[in-house]
C-alpha positions in Angstrom: 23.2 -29.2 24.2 20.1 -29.1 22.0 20.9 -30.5 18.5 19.0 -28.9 15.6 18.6 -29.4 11.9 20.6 -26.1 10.6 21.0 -22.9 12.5 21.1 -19.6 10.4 23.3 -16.5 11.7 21.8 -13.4 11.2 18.0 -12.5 10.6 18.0 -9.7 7.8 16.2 -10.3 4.6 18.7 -12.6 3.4 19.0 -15.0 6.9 15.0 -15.0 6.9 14.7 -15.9 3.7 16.8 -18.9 3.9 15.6 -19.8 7.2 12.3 -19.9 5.2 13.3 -22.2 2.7 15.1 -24.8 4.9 11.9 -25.1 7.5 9.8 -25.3 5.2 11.9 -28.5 3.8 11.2 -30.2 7.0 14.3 -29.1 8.7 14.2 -28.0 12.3 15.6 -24.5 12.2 16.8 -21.6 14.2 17.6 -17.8 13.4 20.7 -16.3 15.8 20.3 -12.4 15.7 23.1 -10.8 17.7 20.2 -7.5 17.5 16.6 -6.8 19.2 15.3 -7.9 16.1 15.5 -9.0 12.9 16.6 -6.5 9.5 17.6 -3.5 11.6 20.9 -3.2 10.3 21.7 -3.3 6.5 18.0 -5.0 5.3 16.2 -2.0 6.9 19.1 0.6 5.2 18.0 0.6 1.5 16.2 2.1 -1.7 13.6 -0.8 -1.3 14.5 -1.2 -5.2 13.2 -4.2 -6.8 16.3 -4.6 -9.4 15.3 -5.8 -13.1 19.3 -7.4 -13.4 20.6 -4.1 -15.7 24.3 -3.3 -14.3 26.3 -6.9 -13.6 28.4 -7.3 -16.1 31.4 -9.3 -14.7 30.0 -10.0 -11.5 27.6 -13.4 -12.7 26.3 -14.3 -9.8 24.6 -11.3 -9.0 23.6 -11.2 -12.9 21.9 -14.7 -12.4 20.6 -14.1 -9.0 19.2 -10.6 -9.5 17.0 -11.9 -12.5 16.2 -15.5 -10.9 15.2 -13.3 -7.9 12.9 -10.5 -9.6 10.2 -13.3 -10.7 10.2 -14.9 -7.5 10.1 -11.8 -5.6 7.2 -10.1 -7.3 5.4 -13.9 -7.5 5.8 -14.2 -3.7 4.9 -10.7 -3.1 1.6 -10.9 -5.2 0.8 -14.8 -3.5 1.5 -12.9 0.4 -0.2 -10.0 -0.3 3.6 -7.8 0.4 2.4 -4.3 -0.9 4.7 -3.5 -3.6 4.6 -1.8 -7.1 6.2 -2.4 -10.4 6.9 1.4 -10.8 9.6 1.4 -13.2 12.6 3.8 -13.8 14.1 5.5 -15.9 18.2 5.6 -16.1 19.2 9.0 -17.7 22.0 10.3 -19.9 22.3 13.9 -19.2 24.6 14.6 -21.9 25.4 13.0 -25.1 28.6 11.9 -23.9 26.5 9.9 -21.0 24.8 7.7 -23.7 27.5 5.1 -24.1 27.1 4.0 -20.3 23.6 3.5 -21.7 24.7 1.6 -24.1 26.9 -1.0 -21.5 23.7 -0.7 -19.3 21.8 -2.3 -22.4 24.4 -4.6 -22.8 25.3 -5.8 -19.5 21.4 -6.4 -19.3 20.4 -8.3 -22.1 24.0 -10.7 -21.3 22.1 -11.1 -17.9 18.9 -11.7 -20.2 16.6 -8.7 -19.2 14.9 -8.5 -22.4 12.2 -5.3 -21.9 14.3 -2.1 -21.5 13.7 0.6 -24.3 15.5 3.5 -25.1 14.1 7.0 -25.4 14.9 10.2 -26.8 14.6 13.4 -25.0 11.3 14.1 -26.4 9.7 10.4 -25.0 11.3 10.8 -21.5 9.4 14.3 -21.4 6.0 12.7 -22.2 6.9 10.4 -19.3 8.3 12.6 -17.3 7.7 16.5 -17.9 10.0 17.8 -15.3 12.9 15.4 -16.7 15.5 17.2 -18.7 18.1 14.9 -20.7 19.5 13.8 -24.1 18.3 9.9 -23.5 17.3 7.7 -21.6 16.8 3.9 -20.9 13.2 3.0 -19.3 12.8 -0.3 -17.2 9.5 -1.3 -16.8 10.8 -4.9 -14.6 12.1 -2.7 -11.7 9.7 -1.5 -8.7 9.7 -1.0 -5.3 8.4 -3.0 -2.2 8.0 -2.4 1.6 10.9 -4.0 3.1 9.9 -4.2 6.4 6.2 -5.9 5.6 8.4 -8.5 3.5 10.9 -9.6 6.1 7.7 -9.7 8.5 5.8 -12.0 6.3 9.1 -14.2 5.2 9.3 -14.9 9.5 5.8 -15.7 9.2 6.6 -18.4 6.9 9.5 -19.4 8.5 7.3 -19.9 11.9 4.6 -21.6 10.7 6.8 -24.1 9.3 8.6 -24.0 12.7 11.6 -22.6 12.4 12.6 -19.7 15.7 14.0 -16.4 15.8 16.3 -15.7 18.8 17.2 -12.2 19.0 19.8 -10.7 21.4 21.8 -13.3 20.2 25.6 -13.0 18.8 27.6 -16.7 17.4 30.9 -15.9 17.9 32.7 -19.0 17.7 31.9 -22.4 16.0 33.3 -25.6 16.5 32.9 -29.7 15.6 30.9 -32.0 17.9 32.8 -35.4 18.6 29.2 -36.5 16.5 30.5 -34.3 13.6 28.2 -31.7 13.8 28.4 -27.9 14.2 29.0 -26.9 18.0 27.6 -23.1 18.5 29.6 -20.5 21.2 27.6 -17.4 21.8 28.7 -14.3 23.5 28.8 -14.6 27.5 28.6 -18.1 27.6 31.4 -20.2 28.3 30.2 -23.1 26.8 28.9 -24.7 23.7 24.5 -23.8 24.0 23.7 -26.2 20.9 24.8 -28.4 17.7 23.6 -28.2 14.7 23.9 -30.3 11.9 24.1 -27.8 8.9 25.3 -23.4 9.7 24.1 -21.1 7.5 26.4 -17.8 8.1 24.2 -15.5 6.7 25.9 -12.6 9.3 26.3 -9.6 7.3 28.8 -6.9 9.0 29.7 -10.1 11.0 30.2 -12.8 8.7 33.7 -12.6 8.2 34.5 -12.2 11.9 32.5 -15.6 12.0 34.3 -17.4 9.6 37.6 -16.5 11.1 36.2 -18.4 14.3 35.1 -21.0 12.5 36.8 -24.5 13.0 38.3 -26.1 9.6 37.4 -23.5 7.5 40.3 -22.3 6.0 41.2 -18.5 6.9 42.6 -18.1 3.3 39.1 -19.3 2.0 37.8 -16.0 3.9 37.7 -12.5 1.9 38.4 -9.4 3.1 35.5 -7.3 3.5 35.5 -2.9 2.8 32.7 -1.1 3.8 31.1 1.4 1.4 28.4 3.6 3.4 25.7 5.0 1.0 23.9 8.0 2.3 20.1 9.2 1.9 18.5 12.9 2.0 14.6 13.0 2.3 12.8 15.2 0.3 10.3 17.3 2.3 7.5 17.7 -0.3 6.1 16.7 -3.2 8.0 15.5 -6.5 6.9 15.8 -10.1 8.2 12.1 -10.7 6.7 9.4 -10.8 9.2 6.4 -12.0 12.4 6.0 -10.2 15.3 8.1 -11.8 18.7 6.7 -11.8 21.9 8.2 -13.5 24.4 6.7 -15.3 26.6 4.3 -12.3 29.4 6.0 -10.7 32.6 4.0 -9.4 31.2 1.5 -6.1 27.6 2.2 -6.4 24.5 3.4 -8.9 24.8 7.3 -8.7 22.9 9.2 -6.2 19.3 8.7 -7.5 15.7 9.8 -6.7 13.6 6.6 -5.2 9.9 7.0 -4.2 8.2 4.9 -1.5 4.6 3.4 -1.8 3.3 6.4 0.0 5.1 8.9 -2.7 8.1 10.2 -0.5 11.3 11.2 -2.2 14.6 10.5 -0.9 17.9 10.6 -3.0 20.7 8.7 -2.7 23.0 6.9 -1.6 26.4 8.2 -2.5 29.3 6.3 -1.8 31.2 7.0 0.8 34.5 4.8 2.2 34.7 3.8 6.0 36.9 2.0 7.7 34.6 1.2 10.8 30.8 1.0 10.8 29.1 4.1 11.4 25.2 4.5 10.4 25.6 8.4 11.2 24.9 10.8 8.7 26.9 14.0 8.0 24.1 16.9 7.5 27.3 18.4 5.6 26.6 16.4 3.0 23.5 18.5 2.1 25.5 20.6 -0.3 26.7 17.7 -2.5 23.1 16.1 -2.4 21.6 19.2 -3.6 23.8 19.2 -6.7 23.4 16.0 -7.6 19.8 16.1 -6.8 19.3 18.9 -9.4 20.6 17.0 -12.3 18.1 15.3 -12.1 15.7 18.0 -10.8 16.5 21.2 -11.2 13.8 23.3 -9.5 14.6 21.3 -6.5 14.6 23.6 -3.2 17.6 22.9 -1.9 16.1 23.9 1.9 13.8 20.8 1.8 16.4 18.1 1.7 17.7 16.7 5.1 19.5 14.2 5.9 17.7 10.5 6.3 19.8 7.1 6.9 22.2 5.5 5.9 23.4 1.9 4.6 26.8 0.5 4.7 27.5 -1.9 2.2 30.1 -5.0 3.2 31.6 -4.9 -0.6 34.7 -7.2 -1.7 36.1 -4.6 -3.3 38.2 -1.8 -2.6 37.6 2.0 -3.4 38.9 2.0 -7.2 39.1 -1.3 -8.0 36.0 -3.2 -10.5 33.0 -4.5 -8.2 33.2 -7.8 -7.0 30.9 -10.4 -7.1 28.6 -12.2 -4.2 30.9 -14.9 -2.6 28.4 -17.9 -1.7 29.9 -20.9 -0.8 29.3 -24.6 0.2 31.3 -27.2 1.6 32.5 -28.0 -2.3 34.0 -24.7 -2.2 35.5 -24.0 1.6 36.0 -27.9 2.3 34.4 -27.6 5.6 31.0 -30.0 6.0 27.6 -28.4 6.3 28.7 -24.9 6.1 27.5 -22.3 4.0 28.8 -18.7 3.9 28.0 -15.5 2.4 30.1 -12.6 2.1 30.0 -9.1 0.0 25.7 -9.3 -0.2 25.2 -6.1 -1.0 22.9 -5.3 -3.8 21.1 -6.6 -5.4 20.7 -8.7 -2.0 16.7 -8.0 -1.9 16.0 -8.7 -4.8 17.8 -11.4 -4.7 17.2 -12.9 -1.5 14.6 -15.8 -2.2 16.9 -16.9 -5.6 19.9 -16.8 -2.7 17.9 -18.9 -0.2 17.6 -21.7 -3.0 21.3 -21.4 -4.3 22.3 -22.1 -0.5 19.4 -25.8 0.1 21.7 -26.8 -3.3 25.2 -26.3 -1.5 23.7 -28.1 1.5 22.5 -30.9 -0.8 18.4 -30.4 0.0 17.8 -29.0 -3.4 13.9 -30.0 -5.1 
């Protein structure tokens, strides 16, 4: 067997941006992708949202994270030349009796210390927004939007050059101790042990927890159960009379089915929130009718023909259907008693936005913080 510095499972946004940071501390690093390539499940399945850190109340990691990670998100976006905007959006009250989960919002933000949101009357959202009908609204100017694909690109480009490895086609399914103490790695089809690693990153996604349940000395009580959560988009064939993102008020599980613009200037709304018991990316063009009514809250001269159904995301929550959202669970061996081993369940969002504050949180579990 090989013996490496650290091997990271999983390449999305998260995985890559980890893999990132540990190569570029000198460590000898591989990526294990168990697809063709890297972010093609749940980082490639988004609203490409740049989150300002407004809705986390209760869950503190992904308070402290979300806000750590804006600033170094946009920095590194500017420094690598990622195109990206800082669009803004607005998050709407359509009736008065909306405006005190605009008050929470502003709460739950400044305790997460996002100190620039304003709130507007009717009047100052239609100066900003003409086709925008409501009775308030809160404006974030911290929150944009980036190309998520063109990041994850230049984060492996990083990770390269500082010699780290991407192997795709690639599913960990079993880990195990060396007689040397380190990390022996069992990959689908092979009978055998193909490398050692002293430090595992199990950055897997839909497959982390399967992972850790295969994971020798890691405690199977120390594993949470995971729920998936799939979030559905409709495209927007034609042109919108928005410019800033438009969110409503959250909705148990996820944000409220909101209108997102790309750099280019498509629409698409959503997602919703819908519960699964398996993973399925399929989207139900049934759905169309529910979109459209949703949609035209927010728009309503929308042309209900025009929207058709686009993607979907499933999110790996740690939560059930009902129950308050839970929180990221990132742990080290301080937390899970097992050496070297970092995991990460329930990254949902604010994941991206997060994803280069996560990659330092996880170098301070391994020790290889500054």
């Amino acid at each position: 067997m090989a013996d490496i510095d650290v091997l990271v499972v999983g390449a999305g946004v998260i995985g890559l941006a980890i893999a990132r940071r540990l190569a570029s501390a000198g460590l000898s690093t591989i990526v294990a992708e168990r697809e063709s390539s890297f972010g093609t499940v749940t980082s490639s399945r988004n609203s490409e949202v740049i989150h300002a850190g407004l809705y986390y109340d209760g869950t503190p990691l992904k308070a402290e994270l979300c806000v750590a990670g804006r600033g170094l998100l946009y920095r590194y976006a500017e420094q690598r030349h990622v195109p990206h905007r800082r669009i803004g959006k607005l998050i709407v009250a359509f009736e008065p009796r909306e405006e005190i989960a605009l008050e929470r919002i502003a709460a739950s933000a400044r305790n997460a210390g996002v100190t620039d949101l304003k709130w507007l009357s009717a009047a100052e959202v239609r100066a900003l927004e003409p086709a925008l009908h409501c009775s308030s609204a809160l404006l974030s100017p911290s929150t944009g939007i980036i190309d998520s694909h063109a990041y994850m690109l230049t984060l492996l480009a990083d990770a390269e050059t500082a010699g780290a490895a991407l192997v795709p086609h690639t599913r960990v399914d079993r880990l195990t101790r060396t007689p040397a103490g380190n990390w022996a790695i069992h990959i689908e089809g092979e009978p055998r042990p193909v490398l050692s690693a002293r430090r595992v990153v199990n950055a897997a996604g839909h497959g982390a927890r399967a992972l850790a349940l295969n994971t020798e000395g890691l405690d199977a009580n120390r594993v949470p159960d995971v729920h998936y959560a799939r979030g559905n988009y409709f495209t927007y064939q034609g042109k919108v009379p928005f410019t800033r993102l438009i969110y409503p008020v959250p909705v148990p599980g996820g944000l409220g089915t909101h209108l997102t613009l790309d750099l280019a200037g498509a629409a698409r709304f959503g997602p919703d929130v819908e519960w699964i018991d398996e993973i399925d990316h399929s989207v139900d063009p049934g759905r169309a009718h529910q979109f459209a009514a949703a949609a035209r809250r927010i728009w309503p001269a929308l042309d209900p023909e025009r929207l058709a159904p686009g993607y979907c995301g499933i999110r790996p929550k740690l939560s059930r259907a009902g129950e308050p959202a839970a929180d990221f669970a990132i742990r080290g061996p301080a937390d899970h008693g097992a050496p070297d081993l970092v995991t990460l369940f329930g990254i949902e969002s604010p994941g991206l936005t997060a994803s280069l504050a996560i990659a330092e949180l996880v170098a301070r579990k391994l020790d290889l913080a500054g």
